[in-house]
Each structure stands twice: as C-alpha cells, then as structure tokens.
C-alpha positions in Angstrom: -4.9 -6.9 0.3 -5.3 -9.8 2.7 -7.7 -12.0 3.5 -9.8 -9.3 6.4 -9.5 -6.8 3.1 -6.6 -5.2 5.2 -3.6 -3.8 2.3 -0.3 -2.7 2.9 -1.2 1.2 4.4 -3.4 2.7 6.7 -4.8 4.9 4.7 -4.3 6.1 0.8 -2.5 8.9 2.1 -0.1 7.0 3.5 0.4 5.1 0.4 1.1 8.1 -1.3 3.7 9.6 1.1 5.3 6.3 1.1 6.1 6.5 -3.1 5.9 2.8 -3.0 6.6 0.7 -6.2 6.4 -2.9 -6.2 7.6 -3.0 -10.2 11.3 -2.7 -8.7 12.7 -4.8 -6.4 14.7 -2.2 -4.6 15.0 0.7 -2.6 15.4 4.9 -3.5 18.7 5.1 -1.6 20.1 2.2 -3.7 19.1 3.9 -6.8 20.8 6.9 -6.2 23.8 5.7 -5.4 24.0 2.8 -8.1 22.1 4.6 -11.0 21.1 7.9 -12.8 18.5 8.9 -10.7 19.0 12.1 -9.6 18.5 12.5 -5.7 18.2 16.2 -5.5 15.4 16.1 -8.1 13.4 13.5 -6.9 13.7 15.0 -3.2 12.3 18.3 -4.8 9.2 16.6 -6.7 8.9 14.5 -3.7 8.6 17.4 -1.3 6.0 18.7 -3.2 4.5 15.5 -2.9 4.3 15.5 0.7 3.1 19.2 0.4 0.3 18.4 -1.6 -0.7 15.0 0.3 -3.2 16.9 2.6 -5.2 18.2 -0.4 -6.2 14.3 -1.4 -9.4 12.7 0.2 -9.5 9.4 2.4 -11.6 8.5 -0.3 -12.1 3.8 -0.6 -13.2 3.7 -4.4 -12.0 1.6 -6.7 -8.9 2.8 -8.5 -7.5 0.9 -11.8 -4.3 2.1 -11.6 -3.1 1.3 -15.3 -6.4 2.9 -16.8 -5.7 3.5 -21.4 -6.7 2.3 -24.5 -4.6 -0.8 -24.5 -7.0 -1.8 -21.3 -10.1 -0.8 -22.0 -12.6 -3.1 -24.8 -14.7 -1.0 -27.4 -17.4 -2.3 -29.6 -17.3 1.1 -31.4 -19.9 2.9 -29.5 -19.7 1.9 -25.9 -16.9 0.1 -23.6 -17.8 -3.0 -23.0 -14.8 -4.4 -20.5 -11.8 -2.8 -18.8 -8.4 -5.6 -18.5 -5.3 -5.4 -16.3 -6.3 -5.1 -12.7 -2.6 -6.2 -11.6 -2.3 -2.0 -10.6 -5.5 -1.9 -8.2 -6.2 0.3 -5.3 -8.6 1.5 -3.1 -8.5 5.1 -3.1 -9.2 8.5 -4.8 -10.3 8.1 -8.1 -8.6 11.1 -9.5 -5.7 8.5 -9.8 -7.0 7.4 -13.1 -7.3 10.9 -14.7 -3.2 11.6 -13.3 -2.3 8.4 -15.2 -4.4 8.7 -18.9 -3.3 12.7 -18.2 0.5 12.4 -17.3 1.3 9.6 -20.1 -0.5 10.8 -22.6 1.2 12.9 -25.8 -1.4 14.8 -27.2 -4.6 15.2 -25.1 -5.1 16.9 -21.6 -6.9 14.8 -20.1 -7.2 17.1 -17.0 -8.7 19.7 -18.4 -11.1 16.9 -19.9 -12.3 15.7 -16.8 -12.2 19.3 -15.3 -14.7 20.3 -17.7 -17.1 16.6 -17.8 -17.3 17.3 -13.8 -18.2 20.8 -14.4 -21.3 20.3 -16.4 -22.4 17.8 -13.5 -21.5 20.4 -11.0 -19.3 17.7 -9.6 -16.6 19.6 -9.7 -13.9 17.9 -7.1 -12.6 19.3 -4.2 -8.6 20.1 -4.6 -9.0 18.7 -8.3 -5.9 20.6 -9.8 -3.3 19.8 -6.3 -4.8 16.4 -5.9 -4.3 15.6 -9.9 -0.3 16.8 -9.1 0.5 15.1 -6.3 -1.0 12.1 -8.1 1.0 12.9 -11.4 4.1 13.8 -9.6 4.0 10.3 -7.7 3.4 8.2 -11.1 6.3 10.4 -12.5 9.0 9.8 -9.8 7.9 6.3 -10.4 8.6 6.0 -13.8 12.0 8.1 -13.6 12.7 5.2 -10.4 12.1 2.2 -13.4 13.7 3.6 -16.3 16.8 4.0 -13.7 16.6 0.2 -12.5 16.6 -0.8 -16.7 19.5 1.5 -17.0 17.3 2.8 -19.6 18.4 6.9 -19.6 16.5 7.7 -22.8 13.3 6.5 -21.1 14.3 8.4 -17.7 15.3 11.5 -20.2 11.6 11.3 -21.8 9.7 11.0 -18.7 11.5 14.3 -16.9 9.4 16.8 -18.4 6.3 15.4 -18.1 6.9 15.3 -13.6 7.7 18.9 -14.0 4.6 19.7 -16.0 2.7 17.5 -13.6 4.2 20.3 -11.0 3.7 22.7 -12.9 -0.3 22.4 -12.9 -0.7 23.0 -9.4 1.7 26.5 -9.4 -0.1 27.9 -12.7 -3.3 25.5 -14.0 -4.4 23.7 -16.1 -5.1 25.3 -18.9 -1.6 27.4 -18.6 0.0 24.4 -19.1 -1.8 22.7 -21.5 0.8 24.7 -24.5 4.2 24.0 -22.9 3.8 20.8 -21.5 2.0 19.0 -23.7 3.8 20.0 -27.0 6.8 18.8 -25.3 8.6 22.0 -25.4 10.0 21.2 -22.5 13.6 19.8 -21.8 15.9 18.6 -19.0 17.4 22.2 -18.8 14.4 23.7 -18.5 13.3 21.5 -15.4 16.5 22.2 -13.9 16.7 25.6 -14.5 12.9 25.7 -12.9 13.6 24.1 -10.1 16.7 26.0 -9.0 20.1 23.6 -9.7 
C-alpha cells in the first residue's frame, strides 16, 4: 500500500485472479519450464480458481494473511496479541479460515467456523466456494515455493491438500473432512481426479 492507502490491485478480486506471490522472485512460466511444477495441474486448480472468483465479496477488512499458533499470544484463557503482519491485506476475511484450514493436519477448521457462524446466524454468503478458491490459491502458492527451493518433498506434501481444498467446493465440507484430512490422499489420486 502507498502512501493515498492505494495497493497493488483494484480490487481483492483481482488480487486473487492474479495468483500473485511476492515470496519468489519470479514468474509461473519460468517455473514450469526450469522446475517441477507441473503446468497442466496448476492450469487445472487455477481454472477453478478463476471459476470460483465471482463467488468472493469486494469485501476491505483486515486480513492477517499468516493467521496460527506460532502468531497468535495466549495467556491461557484469552489471546492477548496477534505477530507477523508482513502477509497483510485488505479483503475477505474468509482468507484466514482457508489458511489455519488448508495447513492444518488434524483439525477442520472449516467446518469449525461453519458451525461458530451458524450459531450467530452469520452464516456467510458462498462460505464453502469462497473458502476453495481461497484454499486453492494458498495451495498453488505453496506448490510455486517448494518448486523455487527445489524442495520436491515439500511440493509432494502440499499436493493433496490443493486437491482437497477443490474438493470442498464439488462435495462439502463435511464429505471431506475423512479423506483429506487423514491424508489418505496421494499424488495418484489427484491425478487420477483430475483426469491426466
């Protein structure tokens, strides 16, 4: 953001569609061609992206962007401080719950939130597509960075977790909750999913 509070997009659509990453100091096309990355995948996941983009608000709150445990202060019964701003945005919220939900191992943080918003009747609009696209976005960004290190068992981990993030919108939650996040889910299968 500059100094009129003017940042790098139009609109948080926009810096959706645009995937951009300012972790790695290059582009998609020069990752394709001089890594691992795999460019029919991420124009699949990214397609679905762009399908989804409609379905997320014009919303200008305040987004973390790097929201966990190893950023948040505790005293033991309340927070009492969030670190780490370097990651934020003004924008849709639901960003927040995509990130704790799509790294997380063991706890669905969707379905979470889902159900905290339901008991407020607060339920948001599009909550399911807009918590994929966001998922799918962080996850072609972290396949994009563990291709820049060269790292492939980091790319290799972080596969199934953009197909499960796709895999929400087509089926819910809840339906994935048993597949996805007890990692039953492997390279093949997203391949085999996905048609390739």
């Amino acid at each position: 953001m500059d100094e009129r509070s003017s940042g790098m997009f139009n609109s948080w659509q926009e810096s959706i569609e645009s995937l951009d990453n300012r972790k790695i100091a290059c582009n998609w096309e020069h990752l394709f061609h001089k890594t691992f990355l795999e460019k029919k995948l991420f124009s699949y996941y990214e397609l679905q992206i762009l399908r989804l983009i409609p379905d997320c608000p014009e919303e200008k709150q305040l987004v973390h962007g790097d929201i966990g445990f190893d950023n948040v202060i505790w005293d033991g019964t309340r927070i009492t401080g969030i670190l780490d701003w370097a990651e934020s945005k003004i924008g849709d919220p639901l960003w927040d719950v995509a990130w704790l939900n799509f790294w997380s191992d063991d706890i669905d943080y969707a379905n979470k939130f889902y159900h905290f918003y339901k008991r407020q009747n607060q339920i948001p609009q599009n909550y399911k597509e807009r918590l994929c696209c966001y998922s799918l976005h962080i996850g072609l960004t972290s396949l994009a960075i563990a291709a820049y290190k060269n790292n492939y068992e980091e790319y290799k981990r972080h596969l199934p977790n953009v197909s499960c993030s796709f895999r929400i919108s087509k089926m819910g939650i809840n339906q994935c909750y048993s597949l996805c996040y007890k990692r039953q889910y492997s390279r093949t299968d997203v391949v085999s999913e996905i048609g390739f």
